[in-house]
N, CA, C and O atoms as CSV, one atom per row, in Angstrom:
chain,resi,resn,atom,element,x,y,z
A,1,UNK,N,N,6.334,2.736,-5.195
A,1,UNK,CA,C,6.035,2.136,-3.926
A,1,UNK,C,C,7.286,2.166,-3.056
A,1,UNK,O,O,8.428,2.141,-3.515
A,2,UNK,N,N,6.983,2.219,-1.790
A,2,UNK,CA,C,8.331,2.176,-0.784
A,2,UNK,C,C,7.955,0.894,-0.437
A,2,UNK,O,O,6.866,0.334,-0.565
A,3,UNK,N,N,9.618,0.272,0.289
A,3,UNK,CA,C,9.606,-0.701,0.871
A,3,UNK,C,C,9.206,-0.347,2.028
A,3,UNK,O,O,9.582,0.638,2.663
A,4,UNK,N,N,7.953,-1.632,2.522
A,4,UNK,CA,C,7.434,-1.862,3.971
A,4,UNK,C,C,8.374,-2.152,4.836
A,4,UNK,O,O,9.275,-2.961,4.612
A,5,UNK,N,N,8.227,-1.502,5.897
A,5,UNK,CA,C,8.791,-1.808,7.288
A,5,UNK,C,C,7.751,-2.322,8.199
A,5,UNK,O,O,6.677,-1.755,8.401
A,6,UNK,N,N,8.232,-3.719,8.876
A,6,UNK,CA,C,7.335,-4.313,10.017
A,6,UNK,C,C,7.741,-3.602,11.409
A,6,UNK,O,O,8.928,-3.535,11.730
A,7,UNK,N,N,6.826,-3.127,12.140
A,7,UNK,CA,C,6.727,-2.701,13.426
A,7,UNK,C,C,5.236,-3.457,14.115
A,7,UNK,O,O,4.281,-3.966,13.529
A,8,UNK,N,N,5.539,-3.263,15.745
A,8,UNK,CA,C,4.645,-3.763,16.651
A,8,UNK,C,C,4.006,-2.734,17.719
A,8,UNK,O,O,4.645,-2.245,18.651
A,9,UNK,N,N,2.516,-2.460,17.413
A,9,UNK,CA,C,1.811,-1.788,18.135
A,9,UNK,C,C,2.417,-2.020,19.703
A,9,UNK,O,O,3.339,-2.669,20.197
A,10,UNK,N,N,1.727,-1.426,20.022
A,10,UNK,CA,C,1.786,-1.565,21.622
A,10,UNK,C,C,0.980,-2.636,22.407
A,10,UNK,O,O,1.189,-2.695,23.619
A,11,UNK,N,N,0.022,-3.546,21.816
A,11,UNK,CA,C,-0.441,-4.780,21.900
A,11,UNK,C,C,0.455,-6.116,21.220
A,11,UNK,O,O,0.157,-7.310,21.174
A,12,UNK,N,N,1.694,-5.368,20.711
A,12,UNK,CA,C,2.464,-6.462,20.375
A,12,UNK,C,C,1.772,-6.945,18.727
A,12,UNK,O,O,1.959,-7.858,17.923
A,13,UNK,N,N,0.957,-5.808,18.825
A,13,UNK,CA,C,0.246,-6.310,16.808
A,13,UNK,C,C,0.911,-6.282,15.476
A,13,UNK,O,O,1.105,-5.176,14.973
A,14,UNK,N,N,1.240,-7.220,14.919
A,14,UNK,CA,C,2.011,-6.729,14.051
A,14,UNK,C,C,1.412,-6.086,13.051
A,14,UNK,O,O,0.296,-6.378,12.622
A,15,UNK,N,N,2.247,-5.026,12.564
A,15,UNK,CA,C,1.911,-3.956,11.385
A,15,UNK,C,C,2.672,-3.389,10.886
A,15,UNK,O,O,3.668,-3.048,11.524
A,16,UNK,N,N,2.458,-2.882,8.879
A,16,UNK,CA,C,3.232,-2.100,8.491
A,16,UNK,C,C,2.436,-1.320,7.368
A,16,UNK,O,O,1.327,-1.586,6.904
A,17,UNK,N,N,3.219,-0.379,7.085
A,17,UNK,CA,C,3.240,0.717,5.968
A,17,UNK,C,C,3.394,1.139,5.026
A,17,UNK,O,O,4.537,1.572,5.173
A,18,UNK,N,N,3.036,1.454,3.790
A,18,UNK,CA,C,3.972,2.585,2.951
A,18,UNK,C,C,3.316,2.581,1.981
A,18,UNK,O,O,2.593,1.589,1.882
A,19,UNK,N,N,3.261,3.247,1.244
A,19,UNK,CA,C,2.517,4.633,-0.087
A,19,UNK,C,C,3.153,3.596,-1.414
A,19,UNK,O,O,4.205,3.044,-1.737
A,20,UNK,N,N,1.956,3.738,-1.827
A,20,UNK,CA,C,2.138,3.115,-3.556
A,20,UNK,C,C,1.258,4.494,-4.737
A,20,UNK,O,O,0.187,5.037,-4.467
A,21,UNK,N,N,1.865,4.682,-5.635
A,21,UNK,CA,C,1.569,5.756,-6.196
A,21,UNK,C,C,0.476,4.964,-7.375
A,21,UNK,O,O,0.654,3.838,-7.839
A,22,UNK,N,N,-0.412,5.683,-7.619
A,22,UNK,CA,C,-1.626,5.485,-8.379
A,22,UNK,C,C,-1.462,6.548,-9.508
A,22,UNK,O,O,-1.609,7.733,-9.210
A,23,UNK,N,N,-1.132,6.151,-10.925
A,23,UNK,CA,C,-1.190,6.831,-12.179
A,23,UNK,C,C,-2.099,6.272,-13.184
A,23,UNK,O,O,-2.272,5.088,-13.473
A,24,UNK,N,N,-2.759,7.531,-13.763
A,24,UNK,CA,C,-3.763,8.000,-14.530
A,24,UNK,C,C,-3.598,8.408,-15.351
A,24,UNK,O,O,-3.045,9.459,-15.025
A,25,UNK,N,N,-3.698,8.376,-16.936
A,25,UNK,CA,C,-2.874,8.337,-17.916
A,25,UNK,C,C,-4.668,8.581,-19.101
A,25,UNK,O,O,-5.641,7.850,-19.284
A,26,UNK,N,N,-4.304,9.878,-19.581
A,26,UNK,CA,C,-5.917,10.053,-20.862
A,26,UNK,C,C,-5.368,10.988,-21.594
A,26,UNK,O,O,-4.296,11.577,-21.460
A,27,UNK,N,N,-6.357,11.090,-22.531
A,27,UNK,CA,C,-6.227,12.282,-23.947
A,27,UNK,C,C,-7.088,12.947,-23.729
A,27,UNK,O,O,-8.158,12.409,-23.444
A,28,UNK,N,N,-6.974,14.718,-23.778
A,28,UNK,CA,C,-8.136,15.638,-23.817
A,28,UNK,C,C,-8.267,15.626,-25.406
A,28,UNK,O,O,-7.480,15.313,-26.299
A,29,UNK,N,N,-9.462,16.053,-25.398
A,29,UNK,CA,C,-10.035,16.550,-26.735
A,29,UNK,C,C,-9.134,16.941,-27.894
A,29,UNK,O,O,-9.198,16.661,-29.091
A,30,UNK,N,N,-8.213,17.723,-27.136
A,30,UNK,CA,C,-7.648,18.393,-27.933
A,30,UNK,C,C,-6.354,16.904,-28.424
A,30,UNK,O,O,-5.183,16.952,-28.801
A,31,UNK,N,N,-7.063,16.030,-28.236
A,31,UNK,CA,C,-5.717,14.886,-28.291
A,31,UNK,C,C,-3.837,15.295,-27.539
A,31,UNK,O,O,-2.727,15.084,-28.028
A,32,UNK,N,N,-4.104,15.693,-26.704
A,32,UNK,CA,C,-3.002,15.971,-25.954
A,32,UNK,C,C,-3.216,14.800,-25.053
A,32,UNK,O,O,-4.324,14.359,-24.747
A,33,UNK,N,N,-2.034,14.321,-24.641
A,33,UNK,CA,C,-1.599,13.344,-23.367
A,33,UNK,C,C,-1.658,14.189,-22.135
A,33,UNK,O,O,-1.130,15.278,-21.912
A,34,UNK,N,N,-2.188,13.670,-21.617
A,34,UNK,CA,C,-1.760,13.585,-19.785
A,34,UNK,C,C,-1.795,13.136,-19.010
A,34,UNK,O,O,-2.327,12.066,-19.305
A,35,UNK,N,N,-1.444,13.143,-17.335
A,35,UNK,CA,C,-1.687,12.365,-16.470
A,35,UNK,C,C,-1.444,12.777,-15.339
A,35,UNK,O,O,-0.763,13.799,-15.253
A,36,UNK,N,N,-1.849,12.214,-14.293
A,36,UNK,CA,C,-1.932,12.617,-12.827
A,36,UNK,C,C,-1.471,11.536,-11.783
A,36,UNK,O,O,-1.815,10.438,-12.222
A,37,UNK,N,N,-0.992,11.444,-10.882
A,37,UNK,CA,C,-0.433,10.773,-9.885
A,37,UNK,C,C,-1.045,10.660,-8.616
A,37,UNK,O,O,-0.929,11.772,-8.101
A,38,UNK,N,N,-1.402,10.200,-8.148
A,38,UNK,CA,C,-2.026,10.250,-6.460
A,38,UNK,C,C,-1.223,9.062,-5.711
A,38,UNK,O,O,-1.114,7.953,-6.234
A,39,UNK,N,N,-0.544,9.443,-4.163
A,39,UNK,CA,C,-0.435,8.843,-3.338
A,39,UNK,C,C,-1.223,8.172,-2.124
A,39,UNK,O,O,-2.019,8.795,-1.421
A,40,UNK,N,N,-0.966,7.085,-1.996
A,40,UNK,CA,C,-2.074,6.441,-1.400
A,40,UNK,C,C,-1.408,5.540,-0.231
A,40,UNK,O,O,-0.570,4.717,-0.600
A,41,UNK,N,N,-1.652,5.611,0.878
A,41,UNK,CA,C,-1.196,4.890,2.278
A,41,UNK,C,C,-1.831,3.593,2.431
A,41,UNK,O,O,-3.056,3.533,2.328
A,42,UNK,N,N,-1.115,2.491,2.675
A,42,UNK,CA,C,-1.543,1.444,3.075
A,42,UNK,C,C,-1.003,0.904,3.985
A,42,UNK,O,O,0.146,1.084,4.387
A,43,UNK,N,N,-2.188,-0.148,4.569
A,43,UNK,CA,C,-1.692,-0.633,5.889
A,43,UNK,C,C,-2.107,-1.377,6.127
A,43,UNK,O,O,-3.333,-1.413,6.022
A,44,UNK,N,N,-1.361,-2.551,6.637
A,44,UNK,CA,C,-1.428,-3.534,6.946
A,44,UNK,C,C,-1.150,-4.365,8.165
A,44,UNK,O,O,-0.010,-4.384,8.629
A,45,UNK,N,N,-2.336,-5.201,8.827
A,45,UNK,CA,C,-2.183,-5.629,9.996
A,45,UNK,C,C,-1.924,-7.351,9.932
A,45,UNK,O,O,-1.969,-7.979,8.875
A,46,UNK,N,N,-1.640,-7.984,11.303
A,46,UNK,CA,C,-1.159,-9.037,11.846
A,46,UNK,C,C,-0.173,-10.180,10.537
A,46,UNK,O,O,0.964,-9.834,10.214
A,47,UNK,N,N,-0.627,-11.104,10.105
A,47,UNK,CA,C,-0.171,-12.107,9.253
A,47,UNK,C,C,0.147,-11.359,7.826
A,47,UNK,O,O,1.205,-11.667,7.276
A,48,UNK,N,N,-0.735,-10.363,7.175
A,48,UNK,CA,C,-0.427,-10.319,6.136
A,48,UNK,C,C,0.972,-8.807,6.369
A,48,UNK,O,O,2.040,-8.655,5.775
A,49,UNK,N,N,0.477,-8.160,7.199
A,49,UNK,CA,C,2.012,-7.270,7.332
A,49,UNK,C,C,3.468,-7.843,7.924
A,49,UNK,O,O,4.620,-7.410,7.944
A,50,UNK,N,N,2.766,-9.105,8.414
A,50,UNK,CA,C,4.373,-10.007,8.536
A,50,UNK,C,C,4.820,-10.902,7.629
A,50,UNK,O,O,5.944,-11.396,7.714
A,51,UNK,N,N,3.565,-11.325,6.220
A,51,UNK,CA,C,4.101,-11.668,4.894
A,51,UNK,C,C,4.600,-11.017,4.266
A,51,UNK,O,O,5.548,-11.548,3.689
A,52,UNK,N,N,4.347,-9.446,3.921
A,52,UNK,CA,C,4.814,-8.664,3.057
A,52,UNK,C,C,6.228,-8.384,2.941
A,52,UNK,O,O,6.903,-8.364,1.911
A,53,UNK,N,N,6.605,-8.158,4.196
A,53,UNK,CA,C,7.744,-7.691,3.882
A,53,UNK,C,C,8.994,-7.887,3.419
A,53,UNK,O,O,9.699,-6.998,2.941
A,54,UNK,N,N,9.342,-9.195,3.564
A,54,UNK,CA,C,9.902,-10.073,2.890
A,54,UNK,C,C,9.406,-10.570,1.372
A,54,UNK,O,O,9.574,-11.692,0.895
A,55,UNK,N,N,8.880,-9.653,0.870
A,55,UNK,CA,C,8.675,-10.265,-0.673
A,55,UNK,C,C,8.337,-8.981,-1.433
A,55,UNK,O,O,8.237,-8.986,-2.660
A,56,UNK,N,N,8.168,-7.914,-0.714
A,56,UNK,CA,C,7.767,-6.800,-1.773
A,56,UNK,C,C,8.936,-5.766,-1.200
A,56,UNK,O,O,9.440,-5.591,-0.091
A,57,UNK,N,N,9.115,-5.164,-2.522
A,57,UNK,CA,C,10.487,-4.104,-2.263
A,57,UNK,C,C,10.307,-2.860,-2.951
A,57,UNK,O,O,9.821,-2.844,-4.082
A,58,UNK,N,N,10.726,-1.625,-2.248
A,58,UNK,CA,C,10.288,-0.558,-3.085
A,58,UNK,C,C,10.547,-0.613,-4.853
A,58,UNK,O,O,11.410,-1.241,-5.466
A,59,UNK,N,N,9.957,-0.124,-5.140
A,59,UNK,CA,C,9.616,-0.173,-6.714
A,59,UNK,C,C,9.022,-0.809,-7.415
A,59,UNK,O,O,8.806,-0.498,-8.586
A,60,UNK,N,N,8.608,-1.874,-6.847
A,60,UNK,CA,C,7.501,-2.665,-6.984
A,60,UNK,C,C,5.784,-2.648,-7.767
A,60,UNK,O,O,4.970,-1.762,-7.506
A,61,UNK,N,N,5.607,-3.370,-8.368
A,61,UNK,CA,C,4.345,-3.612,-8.968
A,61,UNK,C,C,3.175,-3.872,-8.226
A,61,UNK,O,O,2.864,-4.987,-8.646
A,62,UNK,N,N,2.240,-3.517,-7.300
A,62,UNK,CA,C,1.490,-4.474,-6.887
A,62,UNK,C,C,-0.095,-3.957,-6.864
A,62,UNK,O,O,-0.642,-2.856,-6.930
A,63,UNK,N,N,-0.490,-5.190,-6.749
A,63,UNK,CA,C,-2.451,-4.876,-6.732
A,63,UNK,C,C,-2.419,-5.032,-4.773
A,63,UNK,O,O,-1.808,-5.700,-3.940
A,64,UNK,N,N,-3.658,-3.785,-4.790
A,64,UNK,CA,C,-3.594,-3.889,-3.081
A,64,UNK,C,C,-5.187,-4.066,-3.245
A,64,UNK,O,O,-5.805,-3.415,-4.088
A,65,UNK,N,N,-5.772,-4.932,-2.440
A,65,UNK,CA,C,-7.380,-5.051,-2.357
A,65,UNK,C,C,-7.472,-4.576,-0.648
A,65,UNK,O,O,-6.539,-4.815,0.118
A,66,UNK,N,N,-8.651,-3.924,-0.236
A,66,UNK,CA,C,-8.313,-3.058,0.943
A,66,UNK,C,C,-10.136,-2.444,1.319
A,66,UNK,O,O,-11.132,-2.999,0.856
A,67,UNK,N,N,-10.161,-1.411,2.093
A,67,UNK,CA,C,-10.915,-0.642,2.322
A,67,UNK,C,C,-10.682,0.762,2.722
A,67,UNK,O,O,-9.775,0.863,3.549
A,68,UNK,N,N,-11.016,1.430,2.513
A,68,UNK,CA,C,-10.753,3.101,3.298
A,68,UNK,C,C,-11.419,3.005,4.661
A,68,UNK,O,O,-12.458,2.582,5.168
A,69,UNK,N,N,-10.276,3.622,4.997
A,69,UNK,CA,C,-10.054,3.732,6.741
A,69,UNK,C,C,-9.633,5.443,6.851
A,69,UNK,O,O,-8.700,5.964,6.241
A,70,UNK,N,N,-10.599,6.155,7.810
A,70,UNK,CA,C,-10.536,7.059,8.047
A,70,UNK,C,C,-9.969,7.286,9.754
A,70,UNK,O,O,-10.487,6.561,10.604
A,71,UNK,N,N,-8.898,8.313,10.188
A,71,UNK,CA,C,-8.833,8.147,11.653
A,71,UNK,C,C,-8.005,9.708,11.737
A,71,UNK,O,O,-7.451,10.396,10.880
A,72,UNK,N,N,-8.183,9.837,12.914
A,72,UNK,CA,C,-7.098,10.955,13.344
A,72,UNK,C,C,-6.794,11.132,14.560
A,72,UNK,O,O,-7.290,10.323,15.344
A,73,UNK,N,N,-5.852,12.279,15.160
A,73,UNK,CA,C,-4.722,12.305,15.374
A,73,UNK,C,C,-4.219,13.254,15.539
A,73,UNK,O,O,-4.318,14.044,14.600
A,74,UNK,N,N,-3.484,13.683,16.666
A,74,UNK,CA,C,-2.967,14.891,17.224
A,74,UNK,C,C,-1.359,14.962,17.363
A,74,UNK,O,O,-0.641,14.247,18.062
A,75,UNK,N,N,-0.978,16.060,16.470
A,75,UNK,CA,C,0.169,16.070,16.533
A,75,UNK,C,C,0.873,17.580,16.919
A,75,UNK,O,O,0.461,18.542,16.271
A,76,UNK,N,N,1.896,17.809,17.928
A,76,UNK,CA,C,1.903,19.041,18.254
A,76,UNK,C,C,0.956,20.209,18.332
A,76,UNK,O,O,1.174,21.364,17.968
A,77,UNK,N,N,-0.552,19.510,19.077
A,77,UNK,CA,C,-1.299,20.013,19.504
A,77,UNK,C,C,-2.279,20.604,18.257
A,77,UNK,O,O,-3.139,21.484,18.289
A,78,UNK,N,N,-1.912,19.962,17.417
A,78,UNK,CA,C,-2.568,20.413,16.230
A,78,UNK,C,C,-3.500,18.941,15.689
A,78,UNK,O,O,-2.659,18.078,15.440
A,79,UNK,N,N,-4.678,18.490,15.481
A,79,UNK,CA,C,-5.590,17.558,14.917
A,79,UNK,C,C,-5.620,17.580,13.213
A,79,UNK,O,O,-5.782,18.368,12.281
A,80,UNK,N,N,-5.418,16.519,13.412
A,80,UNK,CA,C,-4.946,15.907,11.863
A,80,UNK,C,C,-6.089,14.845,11.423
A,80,UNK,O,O,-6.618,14.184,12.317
A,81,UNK,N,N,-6.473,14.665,10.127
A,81,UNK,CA,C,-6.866,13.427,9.528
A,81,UNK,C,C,-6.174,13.102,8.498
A,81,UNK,O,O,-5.405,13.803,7.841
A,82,UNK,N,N,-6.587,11.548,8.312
A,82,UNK,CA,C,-5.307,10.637,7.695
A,82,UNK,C,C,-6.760,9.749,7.011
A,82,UNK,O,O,-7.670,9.479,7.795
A,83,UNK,N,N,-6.864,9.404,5.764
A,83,UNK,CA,C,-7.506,8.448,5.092
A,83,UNK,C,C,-6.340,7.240,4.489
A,83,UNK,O,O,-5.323,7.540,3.864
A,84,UNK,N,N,-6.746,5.896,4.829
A,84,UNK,CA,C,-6.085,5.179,4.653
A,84,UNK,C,C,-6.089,3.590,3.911
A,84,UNK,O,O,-6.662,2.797,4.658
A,85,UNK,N,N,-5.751,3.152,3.042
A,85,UNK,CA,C,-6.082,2.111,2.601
A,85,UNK,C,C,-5.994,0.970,3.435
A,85,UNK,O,O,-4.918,0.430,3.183
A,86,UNK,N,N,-6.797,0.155,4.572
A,86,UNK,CA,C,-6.754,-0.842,4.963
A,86,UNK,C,C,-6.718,-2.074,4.353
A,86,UNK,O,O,-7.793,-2.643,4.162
A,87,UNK,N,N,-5.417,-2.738,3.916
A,87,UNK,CA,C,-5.373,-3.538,3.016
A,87,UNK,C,C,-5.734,-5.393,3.516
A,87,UNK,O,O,-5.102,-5.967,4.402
A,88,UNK,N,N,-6.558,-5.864,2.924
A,88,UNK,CA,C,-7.112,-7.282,2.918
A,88,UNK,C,C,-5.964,-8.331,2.305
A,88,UNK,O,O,-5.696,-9.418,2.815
A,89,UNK,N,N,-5.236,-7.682,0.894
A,89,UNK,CA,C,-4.700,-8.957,0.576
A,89,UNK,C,C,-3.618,-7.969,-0.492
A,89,UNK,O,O,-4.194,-7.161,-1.220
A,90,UNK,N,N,-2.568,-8.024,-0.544
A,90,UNK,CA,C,-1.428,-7.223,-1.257
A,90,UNK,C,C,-1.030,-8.703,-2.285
A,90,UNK,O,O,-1.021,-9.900,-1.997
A,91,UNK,N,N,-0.712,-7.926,-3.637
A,91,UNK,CA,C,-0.196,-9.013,-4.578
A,91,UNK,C,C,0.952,-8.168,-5.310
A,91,UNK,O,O,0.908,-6.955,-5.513
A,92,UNK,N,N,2.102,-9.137,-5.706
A,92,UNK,CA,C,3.315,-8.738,-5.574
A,92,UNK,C,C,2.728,-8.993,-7.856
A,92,UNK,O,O,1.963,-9.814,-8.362
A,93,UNK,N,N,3.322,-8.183,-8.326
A,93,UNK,CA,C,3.096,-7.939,-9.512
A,93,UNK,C,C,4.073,-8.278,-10.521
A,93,UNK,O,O,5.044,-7.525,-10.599
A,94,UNK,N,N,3.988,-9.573,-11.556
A,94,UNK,CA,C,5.687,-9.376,-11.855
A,94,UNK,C,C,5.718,-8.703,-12.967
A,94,UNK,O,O,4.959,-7.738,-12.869
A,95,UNK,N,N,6.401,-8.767,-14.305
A,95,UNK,CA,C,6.666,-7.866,-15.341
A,95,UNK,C,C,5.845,-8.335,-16.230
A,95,UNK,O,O,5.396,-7.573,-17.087
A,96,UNK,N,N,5.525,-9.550,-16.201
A,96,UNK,CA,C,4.405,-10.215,-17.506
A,96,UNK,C,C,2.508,-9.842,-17.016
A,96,UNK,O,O,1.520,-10.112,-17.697
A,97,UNK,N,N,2.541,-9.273,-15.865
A,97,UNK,CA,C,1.371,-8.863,-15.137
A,97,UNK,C,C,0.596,-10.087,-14.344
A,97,UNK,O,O,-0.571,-10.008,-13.960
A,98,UNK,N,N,1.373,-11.123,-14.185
A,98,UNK,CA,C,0.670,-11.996,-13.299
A,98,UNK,C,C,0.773,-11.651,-11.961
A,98,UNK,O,O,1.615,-10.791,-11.705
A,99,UNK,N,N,0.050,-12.162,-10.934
A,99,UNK,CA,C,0.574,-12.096,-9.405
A,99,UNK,C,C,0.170,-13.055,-8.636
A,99,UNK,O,O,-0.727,-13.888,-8.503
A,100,UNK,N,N,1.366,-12.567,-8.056
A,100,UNK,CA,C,1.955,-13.543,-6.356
A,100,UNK,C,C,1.368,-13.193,-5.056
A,100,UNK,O,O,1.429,-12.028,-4.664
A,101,UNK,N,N,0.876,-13.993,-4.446
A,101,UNK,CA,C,0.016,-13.537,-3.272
A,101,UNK,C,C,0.992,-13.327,-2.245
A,101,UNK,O,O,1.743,-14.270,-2.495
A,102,UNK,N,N,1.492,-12.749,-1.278
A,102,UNK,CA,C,2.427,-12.384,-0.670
A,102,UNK,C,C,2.036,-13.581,0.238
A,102,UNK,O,O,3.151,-14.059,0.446
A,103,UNK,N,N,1.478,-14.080,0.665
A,103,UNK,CA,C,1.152,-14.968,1.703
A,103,UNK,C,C,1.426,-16.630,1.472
A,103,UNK,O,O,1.749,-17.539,2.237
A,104,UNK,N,N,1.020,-16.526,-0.520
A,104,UNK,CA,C,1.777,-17.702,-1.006
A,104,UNK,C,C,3.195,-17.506,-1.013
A,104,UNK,O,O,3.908,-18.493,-0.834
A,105,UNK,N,N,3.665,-16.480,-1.176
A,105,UNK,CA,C,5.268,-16.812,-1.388
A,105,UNK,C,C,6.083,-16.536,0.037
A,105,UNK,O,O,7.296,-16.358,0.147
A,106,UNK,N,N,5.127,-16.549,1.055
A,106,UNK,CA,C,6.040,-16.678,2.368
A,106,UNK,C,C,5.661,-18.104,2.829
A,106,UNK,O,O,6.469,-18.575,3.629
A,107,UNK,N,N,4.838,-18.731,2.575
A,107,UNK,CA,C,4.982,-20.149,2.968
A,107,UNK,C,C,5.859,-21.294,1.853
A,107,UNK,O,O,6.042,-22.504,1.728
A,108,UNK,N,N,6.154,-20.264,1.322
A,108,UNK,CA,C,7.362,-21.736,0.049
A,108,UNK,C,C,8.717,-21.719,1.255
A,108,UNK,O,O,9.725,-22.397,1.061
């Protein structure tokens, strides 16, 4: 995971960003190990992208509960799509696997 950075739309909205990697870990038949990696964008708007950032830091553990958000986007005249995790509620993960609601640990 990267550490989030808070920025402000152009409505003054607060929001932020950044990719948490999703690993997948099985045995084929042949009992061989493997696994696969996928990157995944999340994003986060008003209160909870101005809790996060102050409590989660790249390298981090966390459960993201969310929705897919589809949008696009023109960049050097070229149209792009972007699928995106719209996240509801980010939980900060510690080493024993419990979690911290980012929203509880900005009001302590």
């Amino acid at each position: 995971m990267q550490k989030p950075e808070l920025r402000q739309t152009k409505t003054e909205t607060p929001v932020t960003d950044f990719s948490i990697a999703m690993s997948e870990k099985w045995r084929t038949k042949n009992n061989e190990e493997r696994s696969e990696t996928t990157w995944a964008k999340i994003v986060c708007w008003g209160r909870l992208a101005e809790s996060i950032v102050p409590v989660i830091e790249k390298g981090d553990l966390v459960y993201v509960e969310g929705k897919l958000s589809n949008r696009s986007y023109e960049k050097d005249g070229i149209s792009r799509q972007v699928t995106e995790i719209e996240a509801f509620n980010v939980l900060k993960m510690d080493s024993s696997r419990s979690a911290e609601s980012a929203e509880e640990s900005s009001a302590e």
